[in-house]
SEBAKOL-765331 format. One line per field, with one value per residue (C-alpha): x, y, z. Coordinates in pm, 1 decimal, always signed. Layout:
residues N
east = X:...;
north = Y:...;
up = Z:...;
//
This chain:
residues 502
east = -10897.6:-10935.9:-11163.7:-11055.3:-10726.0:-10965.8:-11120.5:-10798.9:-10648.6:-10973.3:-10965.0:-10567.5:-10660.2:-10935.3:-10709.9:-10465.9:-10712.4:-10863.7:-10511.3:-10363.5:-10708.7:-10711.3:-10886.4:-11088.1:-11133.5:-11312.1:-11496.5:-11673.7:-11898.3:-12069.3:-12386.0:-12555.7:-12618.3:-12535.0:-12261.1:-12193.4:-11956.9:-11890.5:-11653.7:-11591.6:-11456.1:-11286.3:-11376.2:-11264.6:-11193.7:-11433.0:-11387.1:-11538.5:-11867.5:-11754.4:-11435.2:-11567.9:-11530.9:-11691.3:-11670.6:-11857.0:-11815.5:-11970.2:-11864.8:-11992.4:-11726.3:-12082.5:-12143.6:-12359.0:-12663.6:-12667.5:-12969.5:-12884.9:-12623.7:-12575.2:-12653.2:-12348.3:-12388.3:-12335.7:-11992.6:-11856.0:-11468.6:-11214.5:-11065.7:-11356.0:-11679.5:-11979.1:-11917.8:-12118.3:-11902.0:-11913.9:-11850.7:-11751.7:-11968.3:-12043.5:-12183.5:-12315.4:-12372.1:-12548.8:-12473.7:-12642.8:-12546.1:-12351.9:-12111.7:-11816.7:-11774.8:-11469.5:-11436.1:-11232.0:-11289.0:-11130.3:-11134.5:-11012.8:-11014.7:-10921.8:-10904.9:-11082.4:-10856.2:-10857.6:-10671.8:-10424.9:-10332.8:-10383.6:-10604.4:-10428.8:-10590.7:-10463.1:-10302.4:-10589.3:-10612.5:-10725.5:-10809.2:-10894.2:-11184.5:-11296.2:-11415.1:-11245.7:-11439.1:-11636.3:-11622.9:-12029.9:-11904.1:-11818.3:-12169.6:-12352.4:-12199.6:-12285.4:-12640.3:-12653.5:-12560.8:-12778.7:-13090.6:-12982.1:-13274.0:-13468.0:-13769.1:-13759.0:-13579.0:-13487.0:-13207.6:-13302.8:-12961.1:-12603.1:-12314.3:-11957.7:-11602.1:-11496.9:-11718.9:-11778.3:-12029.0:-12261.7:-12247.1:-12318.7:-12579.0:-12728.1:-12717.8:-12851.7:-13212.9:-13187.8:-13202.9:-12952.5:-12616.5:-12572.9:-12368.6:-12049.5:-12001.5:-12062.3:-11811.9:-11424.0:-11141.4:-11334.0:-11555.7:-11350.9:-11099.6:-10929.1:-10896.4:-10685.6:-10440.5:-10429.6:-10358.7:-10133.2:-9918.9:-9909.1:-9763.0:-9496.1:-9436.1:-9308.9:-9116.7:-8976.1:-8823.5:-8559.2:-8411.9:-8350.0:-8011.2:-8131.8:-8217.3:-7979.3:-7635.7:-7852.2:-7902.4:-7538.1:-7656.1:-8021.6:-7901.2:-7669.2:-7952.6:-8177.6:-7915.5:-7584.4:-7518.7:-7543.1:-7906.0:-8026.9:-8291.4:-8551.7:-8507.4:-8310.1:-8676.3:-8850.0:-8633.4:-8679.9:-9050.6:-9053.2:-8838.6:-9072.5:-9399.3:-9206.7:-9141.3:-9568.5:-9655.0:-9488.4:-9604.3:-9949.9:-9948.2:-9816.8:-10094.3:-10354.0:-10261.3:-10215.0:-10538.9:-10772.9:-10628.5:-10670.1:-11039.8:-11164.5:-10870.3:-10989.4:-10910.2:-10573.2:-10549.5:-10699.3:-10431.8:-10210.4:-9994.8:-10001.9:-9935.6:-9641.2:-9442.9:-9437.1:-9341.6:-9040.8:-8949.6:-8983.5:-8717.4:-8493.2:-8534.4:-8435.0:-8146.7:-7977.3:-8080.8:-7812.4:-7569.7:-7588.8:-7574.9:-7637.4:-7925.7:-7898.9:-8107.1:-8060.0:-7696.1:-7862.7:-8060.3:-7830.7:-8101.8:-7841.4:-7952.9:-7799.4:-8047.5:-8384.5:-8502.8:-8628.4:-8535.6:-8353.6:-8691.8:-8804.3:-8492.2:-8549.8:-8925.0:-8825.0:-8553.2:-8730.3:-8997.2:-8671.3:-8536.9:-8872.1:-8886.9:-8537.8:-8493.8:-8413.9:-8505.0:-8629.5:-8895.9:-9051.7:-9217.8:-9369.6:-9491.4:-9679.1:-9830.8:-9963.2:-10115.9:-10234.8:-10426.4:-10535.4:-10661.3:-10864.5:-11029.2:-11115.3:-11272.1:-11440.8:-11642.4:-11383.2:-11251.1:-11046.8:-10841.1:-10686.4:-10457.1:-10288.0:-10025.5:-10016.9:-9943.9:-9707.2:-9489.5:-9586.2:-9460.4:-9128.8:-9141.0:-9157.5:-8815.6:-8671.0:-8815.6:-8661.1:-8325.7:-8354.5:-8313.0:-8012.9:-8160.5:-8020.6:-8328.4:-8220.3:-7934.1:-7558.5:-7538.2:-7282.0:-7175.3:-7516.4:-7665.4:-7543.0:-7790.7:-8090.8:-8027.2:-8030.0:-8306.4:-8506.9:-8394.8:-8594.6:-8875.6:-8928.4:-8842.8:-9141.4:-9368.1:-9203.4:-9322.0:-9657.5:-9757.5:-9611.2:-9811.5:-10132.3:-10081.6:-10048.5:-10384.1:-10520.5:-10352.3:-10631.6:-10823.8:-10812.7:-11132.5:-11437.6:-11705.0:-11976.7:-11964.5:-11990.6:-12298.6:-12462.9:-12435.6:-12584.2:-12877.0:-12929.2:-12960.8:-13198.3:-13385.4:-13400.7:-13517.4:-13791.3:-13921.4:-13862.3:-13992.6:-13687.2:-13452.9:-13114.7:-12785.3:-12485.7:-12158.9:-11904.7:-11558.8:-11230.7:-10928.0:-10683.8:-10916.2:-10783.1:-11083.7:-11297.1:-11058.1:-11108.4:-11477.8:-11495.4:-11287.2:-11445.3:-11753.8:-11962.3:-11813.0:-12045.1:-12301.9:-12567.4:-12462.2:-12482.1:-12869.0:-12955.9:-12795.6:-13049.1:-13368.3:-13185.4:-13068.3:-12711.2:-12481.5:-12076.9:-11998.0:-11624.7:-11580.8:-11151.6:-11177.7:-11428.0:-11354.1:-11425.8:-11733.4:-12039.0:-11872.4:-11818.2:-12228.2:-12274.4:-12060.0:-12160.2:-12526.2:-12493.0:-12234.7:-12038.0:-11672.4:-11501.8:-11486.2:-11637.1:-11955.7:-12267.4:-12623.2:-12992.6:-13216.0:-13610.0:-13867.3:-14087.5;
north = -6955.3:-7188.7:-7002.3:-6708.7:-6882.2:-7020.4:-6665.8:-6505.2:-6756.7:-6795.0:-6359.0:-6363.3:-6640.5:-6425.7:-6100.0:-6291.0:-6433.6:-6097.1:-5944.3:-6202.9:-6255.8:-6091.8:-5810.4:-5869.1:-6200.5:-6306.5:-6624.3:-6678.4:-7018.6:-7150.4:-7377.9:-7433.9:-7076.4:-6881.4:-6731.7:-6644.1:-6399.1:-6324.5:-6073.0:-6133.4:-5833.3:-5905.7:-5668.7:-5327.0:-5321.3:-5168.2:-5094.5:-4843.6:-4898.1:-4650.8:-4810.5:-5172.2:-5324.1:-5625.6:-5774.2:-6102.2:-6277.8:-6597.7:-6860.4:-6649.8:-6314.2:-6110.8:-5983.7:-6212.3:-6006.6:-5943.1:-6055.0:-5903.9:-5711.5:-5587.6:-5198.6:-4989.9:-4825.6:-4420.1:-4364.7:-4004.2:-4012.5:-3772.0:-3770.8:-3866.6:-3717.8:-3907.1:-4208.1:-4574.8:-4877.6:-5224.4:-5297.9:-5579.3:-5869.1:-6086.0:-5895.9:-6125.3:-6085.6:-6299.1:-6338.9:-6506.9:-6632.2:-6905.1:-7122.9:-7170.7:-6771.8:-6575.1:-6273.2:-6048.6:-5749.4:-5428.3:-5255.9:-5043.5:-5106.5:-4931.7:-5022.9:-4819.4:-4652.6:-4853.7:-4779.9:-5022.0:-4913.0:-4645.3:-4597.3:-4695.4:-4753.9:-5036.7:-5002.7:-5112.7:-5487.0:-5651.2:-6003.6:-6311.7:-6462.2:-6723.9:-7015.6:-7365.9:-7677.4:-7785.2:-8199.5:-8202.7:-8030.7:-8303.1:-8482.9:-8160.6:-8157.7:-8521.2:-8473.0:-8198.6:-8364.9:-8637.6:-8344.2:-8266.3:-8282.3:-8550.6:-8606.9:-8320.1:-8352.6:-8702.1:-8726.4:-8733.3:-8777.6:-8730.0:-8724.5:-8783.0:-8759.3:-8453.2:-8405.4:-8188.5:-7995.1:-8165.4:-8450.4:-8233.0:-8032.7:-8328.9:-8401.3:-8111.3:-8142.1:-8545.4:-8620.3:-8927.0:-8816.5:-9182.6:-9464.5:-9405.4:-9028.5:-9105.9:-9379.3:-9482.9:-9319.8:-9147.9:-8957.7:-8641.9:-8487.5:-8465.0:-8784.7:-8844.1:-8594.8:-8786.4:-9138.5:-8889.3:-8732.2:-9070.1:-9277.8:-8972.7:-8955.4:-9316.8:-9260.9:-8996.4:-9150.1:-9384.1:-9028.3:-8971.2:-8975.1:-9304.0:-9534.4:-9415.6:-9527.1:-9867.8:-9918.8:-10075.1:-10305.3:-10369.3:-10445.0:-10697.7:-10882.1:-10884.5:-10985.7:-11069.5:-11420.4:-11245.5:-11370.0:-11269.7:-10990.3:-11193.4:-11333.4:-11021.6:-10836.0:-11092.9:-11085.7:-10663.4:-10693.5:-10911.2:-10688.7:-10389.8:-10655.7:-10637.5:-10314.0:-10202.4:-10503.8:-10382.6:-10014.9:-10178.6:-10403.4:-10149.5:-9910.3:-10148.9:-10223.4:-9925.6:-9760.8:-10040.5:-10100.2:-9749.0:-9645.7:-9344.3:-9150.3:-8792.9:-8916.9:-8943.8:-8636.2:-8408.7:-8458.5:-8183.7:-8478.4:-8692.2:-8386.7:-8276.7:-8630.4:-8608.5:-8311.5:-8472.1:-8735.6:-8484.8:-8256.7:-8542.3:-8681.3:-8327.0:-8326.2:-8610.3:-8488.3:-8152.4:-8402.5:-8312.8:-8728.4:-9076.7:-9200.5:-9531.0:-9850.8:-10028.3:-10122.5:-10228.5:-10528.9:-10774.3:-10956.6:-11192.3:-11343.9:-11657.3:-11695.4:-11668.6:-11998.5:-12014.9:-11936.4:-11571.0:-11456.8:-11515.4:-11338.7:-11037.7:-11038.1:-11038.6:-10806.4:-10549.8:-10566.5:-10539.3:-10241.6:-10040.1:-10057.1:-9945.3:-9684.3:-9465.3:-9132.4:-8954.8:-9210.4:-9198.9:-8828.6:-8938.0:-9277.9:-9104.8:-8869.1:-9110.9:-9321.2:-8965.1:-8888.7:-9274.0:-9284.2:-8974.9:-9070.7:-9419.0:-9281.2:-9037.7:-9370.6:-9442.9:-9800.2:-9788.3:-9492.0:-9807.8:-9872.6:-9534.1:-9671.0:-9940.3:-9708.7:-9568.6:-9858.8:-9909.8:-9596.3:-9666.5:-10019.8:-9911.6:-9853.5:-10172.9:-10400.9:-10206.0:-10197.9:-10532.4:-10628.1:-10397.9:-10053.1:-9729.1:-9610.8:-9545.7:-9259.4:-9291.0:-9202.9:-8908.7:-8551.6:-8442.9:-8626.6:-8364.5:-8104.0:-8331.0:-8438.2:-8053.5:-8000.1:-8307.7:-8142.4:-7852.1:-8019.6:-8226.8:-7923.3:-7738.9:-8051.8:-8070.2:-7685.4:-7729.4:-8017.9:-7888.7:-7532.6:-7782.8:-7962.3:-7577.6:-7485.3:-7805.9:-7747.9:-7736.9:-7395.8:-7384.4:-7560.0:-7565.8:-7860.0:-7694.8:-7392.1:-7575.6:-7811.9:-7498.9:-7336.4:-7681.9:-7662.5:-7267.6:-7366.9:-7630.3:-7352.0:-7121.5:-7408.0:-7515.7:-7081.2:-7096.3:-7444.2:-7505.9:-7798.1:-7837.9:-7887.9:-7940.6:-7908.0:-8086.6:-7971.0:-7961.8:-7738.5:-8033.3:-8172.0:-8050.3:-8218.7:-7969.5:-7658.3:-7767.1:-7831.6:-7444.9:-7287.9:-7531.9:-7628.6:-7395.0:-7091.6:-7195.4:-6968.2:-7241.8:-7436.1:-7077.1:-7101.9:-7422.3:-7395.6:-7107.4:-7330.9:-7456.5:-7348.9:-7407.5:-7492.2:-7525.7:-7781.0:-7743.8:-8179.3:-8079.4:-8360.2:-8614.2:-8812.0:-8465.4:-8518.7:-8452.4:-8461.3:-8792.8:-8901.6:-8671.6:-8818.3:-9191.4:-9063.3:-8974.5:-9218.3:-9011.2:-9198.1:-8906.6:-8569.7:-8373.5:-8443.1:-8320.0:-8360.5:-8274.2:-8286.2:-8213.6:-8115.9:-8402.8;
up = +6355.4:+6064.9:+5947.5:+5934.3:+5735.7:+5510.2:+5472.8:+5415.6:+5175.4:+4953.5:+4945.2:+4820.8:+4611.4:+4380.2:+4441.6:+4232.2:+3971.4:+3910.4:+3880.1:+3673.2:+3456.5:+3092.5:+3062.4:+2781.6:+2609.7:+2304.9:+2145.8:+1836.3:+1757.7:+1485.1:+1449.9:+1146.7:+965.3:+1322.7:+1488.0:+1840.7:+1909.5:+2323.2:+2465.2:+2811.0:+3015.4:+3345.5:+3663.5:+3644.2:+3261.3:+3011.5:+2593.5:+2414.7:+2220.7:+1887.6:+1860.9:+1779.5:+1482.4:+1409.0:+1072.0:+962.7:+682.5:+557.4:+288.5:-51.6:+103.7:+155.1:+563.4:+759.5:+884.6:+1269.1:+1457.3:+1815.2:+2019.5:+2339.8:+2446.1:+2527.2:+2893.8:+2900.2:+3033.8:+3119.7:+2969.4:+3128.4:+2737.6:+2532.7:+2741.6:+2736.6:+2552.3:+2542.0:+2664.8:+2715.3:+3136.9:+3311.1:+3224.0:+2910.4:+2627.7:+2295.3:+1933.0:+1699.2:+1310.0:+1089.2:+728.4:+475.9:+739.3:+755.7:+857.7:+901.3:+1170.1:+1276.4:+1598.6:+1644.0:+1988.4:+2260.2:+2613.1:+2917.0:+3311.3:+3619.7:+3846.7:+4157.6:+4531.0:+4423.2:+4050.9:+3813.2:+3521.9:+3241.5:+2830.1:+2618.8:+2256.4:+1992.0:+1914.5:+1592.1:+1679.2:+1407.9:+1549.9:+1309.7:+1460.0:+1442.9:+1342.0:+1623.0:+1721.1:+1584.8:+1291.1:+1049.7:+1136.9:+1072.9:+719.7:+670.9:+783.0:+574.1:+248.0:+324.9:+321.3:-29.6:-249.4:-20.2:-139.1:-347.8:-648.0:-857.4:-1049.5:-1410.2:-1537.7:-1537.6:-1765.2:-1614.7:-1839.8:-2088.7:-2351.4:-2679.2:-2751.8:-2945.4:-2628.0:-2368.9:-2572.1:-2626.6:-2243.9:-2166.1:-2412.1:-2325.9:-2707.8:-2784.8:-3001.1:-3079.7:-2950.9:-3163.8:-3058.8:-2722.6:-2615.2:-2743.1:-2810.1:-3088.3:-2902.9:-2987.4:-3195.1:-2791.9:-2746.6:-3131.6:-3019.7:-2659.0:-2875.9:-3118.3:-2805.5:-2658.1:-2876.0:-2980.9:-2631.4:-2620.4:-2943.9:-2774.2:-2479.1:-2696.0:-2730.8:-2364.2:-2184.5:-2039.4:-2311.7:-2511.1:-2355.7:-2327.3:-2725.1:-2778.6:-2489.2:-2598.9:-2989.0:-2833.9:-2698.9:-3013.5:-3270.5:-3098.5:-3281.9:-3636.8:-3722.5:-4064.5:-4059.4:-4073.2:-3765.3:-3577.9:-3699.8:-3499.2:-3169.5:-3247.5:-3250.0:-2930.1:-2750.5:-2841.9:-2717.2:-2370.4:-2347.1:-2411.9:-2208.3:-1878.4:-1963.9:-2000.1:-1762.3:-1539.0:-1629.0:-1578.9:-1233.8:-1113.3:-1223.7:-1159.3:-759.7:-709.7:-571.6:-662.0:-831.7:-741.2:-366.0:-434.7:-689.0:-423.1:-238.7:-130.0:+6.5:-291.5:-487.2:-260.6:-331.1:-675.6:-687.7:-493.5:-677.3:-982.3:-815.2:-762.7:-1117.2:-1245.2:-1016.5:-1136.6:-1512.4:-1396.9:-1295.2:-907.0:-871.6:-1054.8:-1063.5:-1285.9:-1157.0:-1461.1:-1281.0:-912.0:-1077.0:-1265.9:-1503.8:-1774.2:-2075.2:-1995.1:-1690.6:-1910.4:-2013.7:-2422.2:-2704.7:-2839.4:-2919.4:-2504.4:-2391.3:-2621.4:-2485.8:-2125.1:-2198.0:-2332.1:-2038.4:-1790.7:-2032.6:-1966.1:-1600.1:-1581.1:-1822.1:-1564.5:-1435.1:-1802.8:-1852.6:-1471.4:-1544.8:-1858.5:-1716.8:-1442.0:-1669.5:-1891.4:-1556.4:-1379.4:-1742.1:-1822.5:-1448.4:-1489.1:-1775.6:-1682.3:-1324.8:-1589.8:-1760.4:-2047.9:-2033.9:-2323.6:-2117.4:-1987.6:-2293.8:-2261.1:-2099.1:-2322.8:-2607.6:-2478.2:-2481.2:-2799.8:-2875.6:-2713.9:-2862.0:-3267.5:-3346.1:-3243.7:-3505.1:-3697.6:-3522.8:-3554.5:-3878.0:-3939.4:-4016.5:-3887.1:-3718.7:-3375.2:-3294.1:-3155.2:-2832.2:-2866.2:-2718.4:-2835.8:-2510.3:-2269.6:-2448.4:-2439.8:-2048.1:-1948.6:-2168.9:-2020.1:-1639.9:-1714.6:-1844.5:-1516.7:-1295.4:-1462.4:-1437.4:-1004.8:-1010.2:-1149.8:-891.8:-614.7:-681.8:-710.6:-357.1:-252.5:-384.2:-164.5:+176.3:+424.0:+479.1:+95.4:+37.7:+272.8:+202.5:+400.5:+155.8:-103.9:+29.0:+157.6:-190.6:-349.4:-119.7:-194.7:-563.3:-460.5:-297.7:-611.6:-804.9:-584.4:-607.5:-997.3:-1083.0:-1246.0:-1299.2:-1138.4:-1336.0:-1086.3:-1194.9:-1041.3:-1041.0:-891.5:-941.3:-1015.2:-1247.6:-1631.7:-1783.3:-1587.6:-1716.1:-2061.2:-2019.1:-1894.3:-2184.5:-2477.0:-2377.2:-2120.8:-2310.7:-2657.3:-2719.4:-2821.8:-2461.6:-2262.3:-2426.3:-2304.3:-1959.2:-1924.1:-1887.7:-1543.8:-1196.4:-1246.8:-951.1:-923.6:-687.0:-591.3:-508.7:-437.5:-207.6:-298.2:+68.7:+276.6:+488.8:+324.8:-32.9:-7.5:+42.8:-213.7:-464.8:-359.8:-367.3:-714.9:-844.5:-950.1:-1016.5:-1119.8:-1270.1:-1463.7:-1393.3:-1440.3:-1248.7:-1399.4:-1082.7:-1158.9:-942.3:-786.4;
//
């Protein structure tokens, strides 16, 4: 009797499973350059063989080549007439191509008339089966970056940081340019205009809404016992030293305790909060609230120890920091750009932010000893806060688009190592160097590199003699990228890689 119960119970028990089990499912898996695709079809189900669709893609957009699929089975349709279609069972198909793939299936199934049910044909169903990253998948990357070029190819040399086009033509042939075109601030007309922009930019911001309500206050501080201009030019020029010395001191600390800056710049995250803050800056600009810090922190005069010359120095560091929310956008401009070029193998790119206080600090010498060279704050202000609002909403608009561009399933690593070690191959057929570009969307170095540089005529000629590679580094800690990077050195972008043939 037991038995029988048993019997019984174990029967209902896979009567149930069958009835409740779908009817068709589907599974798609990836390892290395091959993908597995497996419809499953439960008992009494079948779909038809001419109204599959299977579509394989891999990481370049071109199909992935099949390398086996299952036979159809003749089937006599009431409807159709003699049809092929896939039974119960597991049927299998095999891709191969560039990982990571992308595929979708279109089918249409129907279920056998049984003594229990009628038989009945499902709607069509499109399914997306691209397959997710598997827990070996970050450690296949890695050990495939570490097979890049081993053994094969040396690194001959590299080049890292914008440059113009006698520099990189000269990279490219390996002749020598000579050391004062290839290092300081003047190793382009780019990098006057940077200095140029810079220090106007700092100029600039003693215009802003923020600074100027604080002049009365600030010209109180240099000359406030009636000092002769002599001496109110002195307590000017030490108020100015403040100001560039917390901008560069500020700079300076920021840039060097960061690691490697395109880490942080590939972030959609990172990209995402300053966007934020941007949006709140501009906010306040439009009046929506007050934003003023330079009330929360109560620094007196009275307090500083020294003479009128120390208090004007100290004071004009504590005047920078606060200025408010119209200097913040330009400060982290000036740090984003200074950081970028410093990871990009210019050390002077450090005193950007020093110049920029300088350019904020000019006037006040000035100021000091009694000349009109800083405005009234007036009506006029209302005009220049809106404008400044709509000058940090565009800059709120243009990073928030950028951490966009970076949210995940934007960017695939093993593409772009499999597309470095397809150039490899080429070069190994042709006999040819390598030249790897390496590149990132956020990167405006890289954009101007493109449109200046790569698009001369006499460049286009040299990069000829060389398999040339884009490698897409958009996040230089992703798996693989990072060994890559390390591998070369590479501190940040552009760069560019000669590889030879051993």
């Amino acid at each position: 009797m037991p038995n029988k119960m048993i019997a019984v119970i174990a029967f209902f028990l896979m009567t149930v499973a069958a009835f409740c089990a779908p009817p068709f499912e589907w599974e798609a898996k990836s390892a290395g350059n091959s993908l597995t695709v497996t419809a499953r079809v439960a008992p009494g189900n079948y779909f038809y063989a001419n109204s599959l669709i299977l579509v394989v893609t891999g990481a370049d957009g071109s199909a992935a080549a099949m390398t086996s699929s299952p036979e159809a089975v003749p089937h006599h349709d009431e409807f159709l007439g003699d049809v092929g279609i896939y039974p119960a069972g597991t049927h299998v198909w095999k891709f191969t191509g560039m990982p990571p793939f992308k595929a979708t299936v279109n089918y249409q199934g129907c279920r056998e008339k049984t003594a229990e049910s009628p038989a009945m044909c499902f709607l069509p169903k499109k399914l997306d089966l691209t397959p997710a990253a598997s827990p070996l998948a970050e450690l296949e990357v890695k050990a495939a970056a570490a097979e890049v070029g081993k053994e094969e190819f040396k690194l001959d040399r590299k080049v890292i940081g914008l440059q113009n086009v006698p520099q990189f033509k000269a990279f490219l042939t390996g002749t020598d340019v000579g050391e004062a075109e290839n290092s300081g601030f003047g190793a382009d007309a780019g990098w006057l205009w940077i200095v140029l922009l810079t220090v106007l930019g700092g100029l600039g911001l003693n215009l802003t809404p923020c600074v100027l309500p604080m002049i009365p206050v600030n010209l109180a501080i240099i000359g406030a016992d009636g000092a002769d201009k002599m001496t109110g030019f002195r307590r000017g020029l030490a108020y100015g030293i403040g100001m560039a010395a917390a901008y560069g001191i500020l700079g300076v600390a920021v840039i060097l305790t960061g690691a490697r800056f395109g880490e942080l710049n590939a972030s959609s995250w990172f990209n995402f909060a300053i966007a934020a803050v941007f949006v709140v800056l501009a906010l306040a600009m439009f009046g929506l609230f007050n934003l003023d810090l330079s009330g929360k922190v109560n620094v007196k005069p009275s307090r500083i120890k020294g003479g009128k010359t120390v208090v004007a120095l100290v004071m004009g560091a504590v005047a920078a920091l606060l200025a408010g929310a119209c200097v913040a956008p330009v400060v982290i401009a000036v740090l984003v750009l200074a950081a970028e070029r410093f990871q990009g193998g210019n050390v002077l790119a450090l005193g950007l932010p020093f110049l920029l206080g300088v350019g904020m600090a000019l006037p006040w010498p000035l100021a000091g000893a009694g000349l009109g060279v800083l405005p009234k704050p007036g009506q006029f202000m209302v005009t220049v806060k809106y404008v400044f609002g709509g000058i940090i909403l565009l800059a709120a608009l243009y990073y928030g688009y950028t951490g966009y561009t970076l949210l995940p399933g934007e960017y695939s690593p093993e593409a772009e190592i499999a597309r470095l070690k397809a150039g490899l191959a080429t070069a190994r057929e042709q006999n040819k160097p390598v030249l790897v570009d390496l590149w990132a969307s956020w990167c405006k170095n890289c954009k101007s590199m493109e449109k200046n540089v790569l698009s001369d005529p006499e460049i286009k000629r040299e990069m000829e003699k060389f398999v040339v590679v884009k490698f897409q580094a958009e996040d230089p800690g992703a798996p693989g990228i990072d060994g890559i990077m390390k591998k070369w050195d590479i501190p940040g972008l552009p760069a560019f890689v000669i590889l030879s043939p051993q």
